[in-house]
Residue, then its C-alpha position, 0 to 999 in steps of 0.5 A: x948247809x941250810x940244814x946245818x945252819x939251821x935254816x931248814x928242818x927236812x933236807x930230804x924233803x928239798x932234795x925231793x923238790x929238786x927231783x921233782x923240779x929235775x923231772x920238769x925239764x924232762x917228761x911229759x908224762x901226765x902221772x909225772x906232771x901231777x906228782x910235781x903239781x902234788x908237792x907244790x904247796x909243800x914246796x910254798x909253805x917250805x920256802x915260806x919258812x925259809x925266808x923267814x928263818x933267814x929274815x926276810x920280812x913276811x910282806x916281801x913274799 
């Protein structure tokens, strides 16, 4: 719905946060672990976007 509303460009990409965020809950795997630490500031920059496609003013976050 964000994608369609406009209020994210890249669907896929949060899909793979929250695979990434499902693999948290669930290993200990060191590879595992740092492919989730990898995508993380991906993950700030996507949220940074978001917040502010939706108004939120940039010195809340």
């Amino acid at each position: 719905m964000a994608a369609l509303e406009g209020f994210i460009d890249n669907p896929e990409l949060w899909f793979e946060f929250l695979r990434k965020r499902n693999m948290t809950a669930h290993t200990y795997e060191e590879s595992e672990v740092e492919s989730v630490l990898s995508i993380c500031a991906v993950f700030s920059d996507e949220v940074k976007k978001f917040l502010k496609s939706i108004g939120v003013p940039n010195d809340q976050y």
